[in-house]
Each structure stands twice: as C-alpha cells, then as structure tokens.
N, CA, C and O atoms as a DFTB+ gen file, in Angstrom:
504 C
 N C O
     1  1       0.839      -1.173       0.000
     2  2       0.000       0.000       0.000
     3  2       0.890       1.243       0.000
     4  3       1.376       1.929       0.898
     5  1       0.926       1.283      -1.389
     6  2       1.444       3.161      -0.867
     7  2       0.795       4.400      -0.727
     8  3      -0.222       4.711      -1.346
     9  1       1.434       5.165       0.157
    10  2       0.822       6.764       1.150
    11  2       1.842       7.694       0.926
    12  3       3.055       7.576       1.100
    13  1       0.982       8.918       0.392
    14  2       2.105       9.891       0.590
    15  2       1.781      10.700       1.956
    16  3       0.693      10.669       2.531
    17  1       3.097      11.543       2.436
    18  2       2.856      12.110       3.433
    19  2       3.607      13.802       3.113
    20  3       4.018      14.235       2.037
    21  1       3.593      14.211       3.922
    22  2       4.734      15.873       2.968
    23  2       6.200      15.634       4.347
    24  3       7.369      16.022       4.337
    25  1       5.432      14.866       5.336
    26  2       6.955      14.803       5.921
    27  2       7.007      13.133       7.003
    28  3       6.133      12.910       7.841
    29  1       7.648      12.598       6.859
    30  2       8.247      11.459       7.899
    31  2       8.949      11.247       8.611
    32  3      10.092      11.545       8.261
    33  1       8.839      10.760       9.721
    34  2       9.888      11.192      10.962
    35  2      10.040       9.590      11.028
    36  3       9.043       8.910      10.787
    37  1      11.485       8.857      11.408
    38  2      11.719       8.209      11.815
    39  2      12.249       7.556      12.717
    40  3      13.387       7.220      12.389
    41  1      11.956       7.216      13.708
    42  2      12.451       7.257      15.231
    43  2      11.211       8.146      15.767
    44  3      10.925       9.260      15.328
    45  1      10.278       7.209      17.168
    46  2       9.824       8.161      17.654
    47  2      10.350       8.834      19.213
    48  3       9.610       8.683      20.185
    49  1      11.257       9.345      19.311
    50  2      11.943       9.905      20.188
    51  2      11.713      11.251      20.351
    52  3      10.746      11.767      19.789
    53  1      12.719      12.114      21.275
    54  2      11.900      13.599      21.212
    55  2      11.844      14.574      20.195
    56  3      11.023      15.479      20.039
    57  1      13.053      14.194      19.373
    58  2      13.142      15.007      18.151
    59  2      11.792      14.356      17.128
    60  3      10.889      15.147      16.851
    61  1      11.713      12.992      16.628
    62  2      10.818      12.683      15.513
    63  2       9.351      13.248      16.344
    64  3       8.366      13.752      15.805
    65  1       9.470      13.102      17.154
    66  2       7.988      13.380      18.122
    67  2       7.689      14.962      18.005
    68  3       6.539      15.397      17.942
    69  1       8.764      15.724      17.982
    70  2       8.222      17.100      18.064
    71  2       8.234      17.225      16.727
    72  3       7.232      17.869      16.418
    73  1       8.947      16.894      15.648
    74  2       9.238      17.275      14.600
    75  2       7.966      17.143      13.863
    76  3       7.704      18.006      13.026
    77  1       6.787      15.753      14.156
    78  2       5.854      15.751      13.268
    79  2       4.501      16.238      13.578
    80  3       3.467      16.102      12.924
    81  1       4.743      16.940      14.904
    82  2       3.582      17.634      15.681
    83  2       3.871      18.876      15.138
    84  3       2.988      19.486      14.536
    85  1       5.100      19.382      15.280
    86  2       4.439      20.683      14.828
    87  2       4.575      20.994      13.081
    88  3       4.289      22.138      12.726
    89  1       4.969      20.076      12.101
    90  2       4.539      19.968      10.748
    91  2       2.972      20.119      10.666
    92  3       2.266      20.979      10.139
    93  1       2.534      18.391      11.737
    94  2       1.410      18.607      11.377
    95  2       0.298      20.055      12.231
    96  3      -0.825      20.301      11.791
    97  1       0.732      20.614      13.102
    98  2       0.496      22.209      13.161
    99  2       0.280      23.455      12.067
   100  3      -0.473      24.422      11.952
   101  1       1.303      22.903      11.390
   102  2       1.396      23.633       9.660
   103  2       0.227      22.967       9.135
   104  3      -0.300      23.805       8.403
   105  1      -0.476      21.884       9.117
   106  2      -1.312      21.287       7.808
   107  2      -0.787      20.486       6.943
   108  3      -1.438      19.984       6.027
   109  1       0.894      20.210       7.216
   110  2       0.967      18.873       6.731
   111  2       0.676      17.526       7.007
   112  3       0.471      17.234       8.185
   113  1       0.616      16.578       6.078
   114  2       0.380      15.440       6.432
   115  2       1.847      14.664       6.605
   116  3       2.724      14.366       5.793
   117  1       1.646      14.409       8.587
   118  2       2.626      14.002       8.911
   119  2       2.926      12.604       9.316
   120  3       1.851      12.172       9.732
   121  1       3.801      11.695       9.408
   122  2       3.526      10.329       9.714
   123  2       5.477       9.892      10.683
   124  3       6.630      10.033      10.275
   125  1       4.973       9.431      11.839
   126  2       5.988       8.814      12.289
   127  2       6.120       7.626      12.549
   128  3       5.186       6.969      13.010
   129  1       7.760       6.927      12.210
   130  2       7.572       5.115      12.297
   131  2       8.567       5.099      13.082
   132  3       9.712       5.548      13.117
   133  1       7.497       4.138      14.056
   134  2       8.826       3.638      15.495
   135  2       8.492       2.448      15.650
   136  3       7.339       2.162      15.970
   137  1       9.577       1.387      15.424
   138  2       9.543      -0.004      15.451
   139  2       9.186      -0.419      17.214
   140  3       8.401      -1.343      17.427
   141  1       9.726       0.222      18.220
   142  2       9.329       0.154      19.688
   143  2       8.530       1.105      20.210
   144  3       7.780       1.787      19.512
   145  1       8.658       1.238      21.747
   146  2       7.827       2.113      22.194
   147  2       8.346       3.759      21.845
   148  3       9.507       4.145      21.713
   149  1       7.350       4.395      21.768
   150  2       7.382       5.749      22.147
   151  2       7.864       6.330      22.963
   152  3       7.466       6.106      24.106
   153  1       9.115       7.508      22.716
   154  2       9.567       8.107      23.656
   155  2      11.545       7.410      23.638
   156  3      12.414       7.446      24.510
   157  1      11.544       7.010      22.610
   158  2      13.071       6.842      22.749
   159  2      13.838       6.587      23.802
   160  3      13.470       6.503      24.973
   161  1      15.278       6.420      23.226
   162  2      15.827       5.830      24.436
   163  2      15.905       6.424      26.213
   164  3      16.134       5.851      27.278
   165  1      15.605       7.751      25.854
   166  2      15.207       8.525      27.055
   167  2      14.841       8.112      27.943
   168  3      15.498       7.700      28.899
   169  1      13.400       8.146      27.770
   170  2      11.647       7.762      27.900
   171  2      12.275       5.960      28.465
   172  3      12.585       5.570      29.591
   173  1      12.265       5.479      27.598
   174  2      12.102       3.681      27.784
   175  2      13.582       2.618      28.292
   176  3      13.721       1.532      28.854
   177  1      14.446       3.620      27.743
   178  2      15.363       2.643      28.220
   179  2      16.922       3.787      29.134
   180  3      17.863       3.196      29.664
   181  1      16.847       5.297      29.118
   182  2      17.612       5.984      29.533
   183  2      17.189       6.616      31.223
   184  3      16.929       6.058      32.289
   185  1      17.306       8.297      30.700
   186  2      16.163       9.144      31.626
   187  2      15.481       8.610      32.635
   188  3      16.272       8.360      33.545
   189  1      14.423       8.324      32.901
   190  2      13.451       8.380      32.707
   191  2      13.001       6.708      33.783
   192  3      12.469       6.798      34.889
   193  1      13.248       5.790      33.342
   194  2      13.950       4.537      34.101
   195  2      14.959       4.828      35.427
   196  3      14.714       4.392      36.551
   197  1      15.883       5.468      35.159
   198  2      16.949       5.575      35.376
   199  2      16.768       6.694      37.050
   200  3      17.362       6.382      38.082
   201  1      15.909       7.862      36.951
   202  2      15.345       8.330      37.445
   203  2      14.116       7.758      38.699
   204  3      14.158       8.176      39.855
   205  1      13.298       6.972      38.320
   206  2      12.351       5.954      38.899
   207  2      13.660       5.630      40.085
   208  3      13.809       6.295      41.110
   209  1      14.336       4.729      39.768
   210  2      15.268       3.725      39.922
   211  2      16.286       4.636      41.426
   212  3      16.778       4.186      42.462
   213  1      16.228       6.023      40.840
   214  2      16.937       6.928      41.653
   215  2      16.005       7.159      42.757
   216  3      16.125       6.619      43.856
   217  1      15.210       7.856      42.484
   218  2      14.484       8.344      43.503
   219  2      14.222       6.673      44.642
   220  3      14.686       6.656      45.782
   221  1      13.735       5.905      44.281
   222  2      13.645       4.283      45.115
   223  2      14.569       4.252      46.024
   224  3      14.219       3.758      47.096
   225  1      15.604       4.609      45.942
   226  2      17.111       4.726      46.275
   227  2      17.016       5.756      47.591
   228  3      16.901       5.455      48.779
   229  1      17.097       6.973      47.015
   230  2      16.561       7.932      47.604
   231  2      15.659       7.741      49.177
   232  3      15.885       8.023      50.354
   233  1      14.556       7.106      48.410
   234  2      13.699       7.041      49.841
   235  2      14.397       5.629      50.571
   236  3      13.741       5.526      51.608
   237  1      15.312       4.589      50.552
   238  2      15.539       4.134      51.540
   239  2      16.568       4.574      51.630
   240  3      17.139       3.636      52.187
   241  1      17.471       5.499      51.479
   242  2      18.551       6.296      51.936
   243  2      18.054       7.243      53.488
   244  3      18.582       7.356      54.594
   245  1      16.529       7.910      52.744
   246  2      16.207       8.435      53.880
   247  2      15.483       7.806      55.048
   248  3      15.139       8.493      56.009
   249  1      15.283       6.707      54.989
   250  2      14.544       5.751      55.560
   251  2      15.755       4.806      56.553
   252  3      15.427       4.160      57.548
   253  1      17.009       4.894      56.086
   254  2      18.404       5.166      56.907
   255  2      18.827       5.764      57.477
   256  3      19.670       5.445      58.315
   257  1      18.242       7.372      57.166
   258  2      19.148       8.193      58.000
   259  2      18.509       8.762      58.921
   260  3      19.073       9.429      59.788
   261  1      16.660       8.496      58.841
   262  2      15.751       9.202      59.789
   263  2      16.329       8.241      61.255
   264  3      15.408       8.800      61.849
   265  1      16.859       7.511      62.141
   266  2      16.890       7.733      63.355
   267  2      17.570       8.961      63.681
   268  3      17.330       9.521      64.750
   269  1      18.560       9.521      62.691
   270  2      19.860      10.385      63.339
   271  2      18.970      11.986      63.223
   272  3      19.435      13.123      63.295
   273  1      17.409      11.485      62.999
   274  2      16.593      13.290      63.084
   275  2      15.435      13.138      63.836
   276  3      14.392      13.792      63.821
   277  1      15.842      11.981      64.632
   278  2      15.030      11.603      65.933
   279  2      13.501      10.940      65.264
   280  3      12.434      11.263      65.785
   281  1      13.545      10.033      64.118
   282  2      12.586       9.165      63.625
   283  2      12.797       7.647      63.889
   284  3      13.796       7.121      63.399
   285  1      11.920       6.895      64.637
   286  2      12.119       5.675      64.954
   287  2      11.301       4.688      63.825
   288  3      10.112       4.378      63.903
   289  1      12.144       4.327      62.880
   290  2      11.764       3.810      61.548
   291  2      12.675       2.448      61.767
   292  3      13.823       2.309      62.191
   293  1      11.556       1.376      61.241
   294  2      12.583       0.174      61.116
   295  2      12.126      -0.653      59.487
   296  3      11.057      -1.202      59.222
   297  1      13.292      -0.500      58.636
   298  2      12.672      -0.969      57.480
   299  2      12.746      -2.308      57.210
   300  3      13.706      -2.693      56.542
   301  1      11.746      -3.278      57.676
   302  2      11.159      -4.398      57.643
   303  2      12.017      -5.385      56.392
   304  3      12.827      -6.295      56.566
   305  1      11.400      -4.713      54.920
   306  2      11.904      -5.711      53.803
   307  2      11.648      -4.553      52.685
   308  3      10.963      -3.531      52.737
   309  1      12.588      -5.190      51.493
   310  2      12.309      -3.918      50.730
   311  2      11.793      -4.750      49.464
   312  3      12.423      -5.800      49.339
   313  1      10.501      -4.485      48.193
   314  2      10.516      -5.619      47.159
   315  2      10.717      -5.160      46.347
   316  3      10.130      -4.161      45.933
   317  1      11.792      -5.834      45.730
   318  2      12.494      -5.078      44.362
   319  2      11.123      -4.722      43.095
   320  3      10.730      -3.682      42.568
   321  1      10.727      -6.124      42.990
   322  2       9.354      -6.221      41.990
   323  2       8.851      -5.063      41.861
   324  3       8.517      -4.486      40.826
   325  1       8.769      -4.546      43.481
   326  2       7.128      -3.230      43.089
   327  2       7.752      -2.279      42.706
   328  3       7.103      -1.384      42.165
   329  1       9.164      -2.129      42.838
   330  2       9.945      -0.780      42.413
   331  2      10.281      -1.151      41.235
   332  3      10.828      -0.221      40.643
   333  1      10.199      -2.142      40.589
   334  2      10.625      -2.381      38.732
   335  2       9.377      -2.245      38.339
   336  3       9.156      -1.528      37.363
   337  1       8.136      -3.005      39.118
   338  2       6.583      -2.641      38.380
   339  2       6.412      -1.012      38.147
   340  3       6.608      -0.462      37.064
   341  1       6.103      -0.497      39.084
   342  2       6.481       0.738      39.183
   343  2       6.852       1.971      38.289
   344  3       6.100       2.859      37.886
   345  1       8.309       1.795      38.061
   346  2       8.857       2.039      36.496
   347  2       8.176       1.950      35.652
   348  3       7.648       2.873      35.033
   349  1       8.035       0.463      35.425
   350  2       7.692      -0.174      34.170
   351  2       6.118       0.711      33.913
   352  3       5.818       1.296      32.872
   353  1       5.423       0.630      34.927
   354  2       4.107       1.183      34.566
   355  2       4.092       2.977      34.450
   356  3       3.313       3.724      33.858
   357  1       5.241       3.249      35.243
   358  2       5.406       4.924      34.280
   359  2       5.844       4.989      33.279
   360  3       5.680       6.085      32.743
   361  1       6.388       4.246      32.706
   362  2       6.822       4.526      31.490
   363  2       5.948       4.084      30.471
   364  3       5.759       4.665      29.402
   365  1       5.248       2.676      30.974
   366  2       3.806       2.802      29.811
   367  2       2.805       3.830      29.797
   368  3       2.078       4.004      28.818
   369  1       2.753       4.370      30.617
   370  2       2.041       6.164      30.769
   371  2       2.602       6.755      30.003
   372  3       2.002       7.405      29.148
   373  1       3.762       6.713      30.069
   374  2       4.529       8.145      29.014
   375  2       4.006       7.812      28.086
   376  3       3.262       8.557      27.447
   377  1       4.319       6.331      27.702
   378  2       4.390       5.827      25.834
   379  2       2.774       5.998      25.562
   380  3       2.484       6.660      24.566
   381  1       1.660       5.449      26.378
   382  2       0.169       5.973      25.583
   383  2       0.037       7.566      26.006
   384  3      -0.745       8.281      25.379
   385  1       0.676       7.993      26.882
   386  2       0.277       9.670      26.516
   387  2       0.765      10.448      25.255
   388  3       0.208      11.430      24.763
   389  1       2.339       9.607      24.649
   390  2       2.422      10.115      23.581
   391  2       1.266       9.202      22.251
   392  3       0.483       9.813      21.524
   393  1       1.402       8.158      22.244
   394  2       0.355       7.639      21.417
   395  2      -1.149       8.679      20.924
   396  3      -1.738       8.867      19.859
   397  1      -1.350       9.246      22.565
   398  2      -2.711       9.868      22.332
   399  2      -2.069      11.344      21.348
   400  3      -2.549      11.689      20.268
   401  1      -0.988      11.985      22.003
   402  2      -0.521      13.181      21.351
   403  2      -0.034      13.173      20.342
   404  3       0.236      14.268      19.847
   405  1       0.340      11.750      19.487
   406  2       0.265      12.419      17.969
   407  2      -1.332      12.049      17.184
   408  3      -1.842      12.704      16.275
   409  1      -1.890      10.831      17.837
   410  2      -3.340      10.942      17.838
   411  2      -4.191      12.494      17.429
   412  3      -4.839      12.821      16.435
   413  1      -3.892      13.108      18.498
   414  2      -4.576      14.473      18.476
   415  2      -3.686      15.618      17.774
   416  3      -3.849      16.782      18.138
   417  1      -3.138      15.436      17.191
   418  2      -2.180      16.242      16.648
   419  2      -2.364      16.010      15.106
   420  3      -1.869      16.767      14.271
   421  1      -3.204      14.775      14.756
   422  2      -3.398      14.493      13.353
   423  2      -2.198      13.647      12.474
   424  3      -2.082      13.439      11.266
   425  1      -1.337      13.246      13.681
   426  2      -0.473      12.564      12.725
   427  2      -0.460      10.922      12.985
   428  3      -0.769      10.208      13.939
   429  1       0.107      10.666      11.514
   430  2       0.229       9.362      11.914
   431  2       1.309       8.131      12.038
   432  3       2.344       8.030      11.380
   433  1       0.746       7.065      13.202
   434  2       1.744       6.690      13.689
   435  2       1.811       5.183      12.702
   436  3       0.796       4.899      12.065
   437  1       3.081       4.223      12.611
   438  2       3.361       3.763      11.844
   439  2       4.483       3.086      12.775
   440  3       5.596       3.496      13.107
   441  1       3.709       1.761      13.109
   442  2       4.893       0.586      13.917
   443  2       5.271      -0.043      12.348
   444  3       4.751      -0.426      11.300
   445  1       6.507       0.147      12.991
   446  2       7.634      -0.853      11.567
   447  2       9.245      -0.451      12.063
   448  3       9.710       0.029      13.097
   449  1       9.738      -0.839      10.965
   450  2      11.081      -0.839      10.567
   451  2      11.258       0.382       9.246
   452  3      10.622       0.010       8.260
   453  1      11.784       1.371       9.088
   454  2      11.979       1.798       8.006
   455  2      13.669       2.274       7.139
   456  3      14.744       2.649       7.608
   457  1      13.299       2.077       6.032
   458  2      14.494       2.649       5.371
   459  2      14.320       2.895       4.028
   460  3      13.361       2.436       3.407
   461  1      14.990       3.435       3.639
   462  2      14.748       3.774       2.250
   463  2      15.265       3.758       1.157
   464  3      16.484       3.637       1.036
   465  1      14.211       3.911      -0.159
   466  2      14.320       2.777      -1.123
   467  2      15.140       4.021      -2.452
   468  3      15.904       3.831      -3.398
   469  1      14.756       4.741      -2.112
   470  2      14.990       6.031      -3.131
   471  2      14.749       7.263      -2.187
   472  3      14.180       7.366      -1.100
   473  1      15.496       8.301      -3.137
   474  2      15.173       9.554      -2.486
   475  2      14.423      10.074      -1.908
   476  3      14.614      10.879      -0.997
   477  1      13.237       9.627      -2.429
   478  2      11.642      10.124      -1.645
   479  2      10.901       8.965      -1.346
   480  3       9.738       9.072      -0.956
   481  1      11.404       7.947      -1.475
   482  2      10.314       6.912      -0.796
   483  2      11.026       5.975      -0.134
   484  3      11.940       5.232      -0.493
   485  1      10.257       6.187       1.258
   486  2      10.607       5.058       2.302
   487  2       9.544       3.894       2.424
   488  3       8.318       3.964       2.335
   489  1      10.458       2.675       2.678
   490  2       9.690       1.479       3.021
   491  2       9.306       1.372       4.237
   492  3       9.889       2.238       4.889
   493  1       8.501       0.645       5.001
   494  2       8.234      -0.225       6.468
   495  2       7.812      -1.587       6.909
   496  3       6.688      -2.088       6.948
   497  1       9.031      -2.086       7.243
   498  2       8.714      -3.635       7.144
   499  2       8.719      -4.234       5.983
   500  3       8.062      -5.256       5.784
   501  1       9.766      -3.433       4.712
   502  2       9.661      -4.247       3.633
   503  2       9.385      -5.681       3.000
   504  3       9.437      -5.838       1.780
C-alpha cells in the first residue's frame, strides 16, 4: 500500500515526536515510524527509568538516616518487583500519553522498521 505524506519522521523519540507535531500544526500530512515504544531511548530505556530507579534509592537512603533526626523507623523488607513494576508502569504512561498526542495532533503513527528505497520513498517492514 502506498501513502504519501509531505513529511516522515523516523524514530519516535523527542526530536521525531516534536518534529511531526508541529509539521502537522502547519497542515501537513505528517507520519511517524517507530519499530518500539514511544519516547526513545530517554523515555524507555535511559532518563526516565533511570530516574524511577533513583528516587527508590533515595527514599531508603532516607529511611536510613531518619533515626539520626530523631525518627524511629525500622525498614522491615524492601521488594524489588514493586519498584521495577512501578517504572515499568510509568513509562507505559509516558508511551500511551504520547500515542494519544500524535493521535490528536493528526499525525500518523506507523509501527515498523523503516528505510529507504529512493530519495523520496521510504519502506516499512519491507
């Protein structure tokens, strides 16, 4: 099936992500292809994870140091699971909040693989 579009972003990360929102802002017809989730390595596998992971940290750091500010805290057990669930389920938030925002933005999204065949035409999932 071929589609034309006036612009294609490949990779949906923060650049392809802004890049085809605000095209399609202009009135072009915009289309982005991301073989994984939404939100690039940032979002899903950098940032963002990485952050979650910190802050977890964080609170039993302070959950260590509250006797020495006169808090009588005893931390029982800690479960790794709910702090990887956790993550895992913010970051599927990010990825359908962007889903919905190129949704509403008029552009379209396009799970595949792409590359291209000629100057102006790209394949997906050839």
């Amino acid at each position: 099936m071929a589609t034309h579009f006036d612009l294609i972003a490949i990779g949906g990360g923060s650049g392809g992500l802004s890049v085809v929102q605000r095209a399609a802002s202009y009135g072009a017809q915009a289309a982005l292809v991301e073989y994984d989730r939404l939100g690039g390595t940032c979002v899903n596998r950098g940032c963002v994870p990485k952050k979650v992971m910190w802050y977890g940290a964080s609170v039993a750091q302070t959950i260590a140091d509250a006797p020495g500010y006169g808090f009588e805290v005893e931390q029982k057990h800690f479960n790794w699971s709910a702090l990887v669930n956790k993550r895992e389920q913010y970051i599927h938030n990010i990825n359908n909040w962007y889903n919905g925002y190129l949704g509403d933005a008029g552009v379209t999204a396009i799970n595949g693989h792409a590359r291209f065949i000629n100057a102006k035409t790209i394949e997906v999932n050839g």
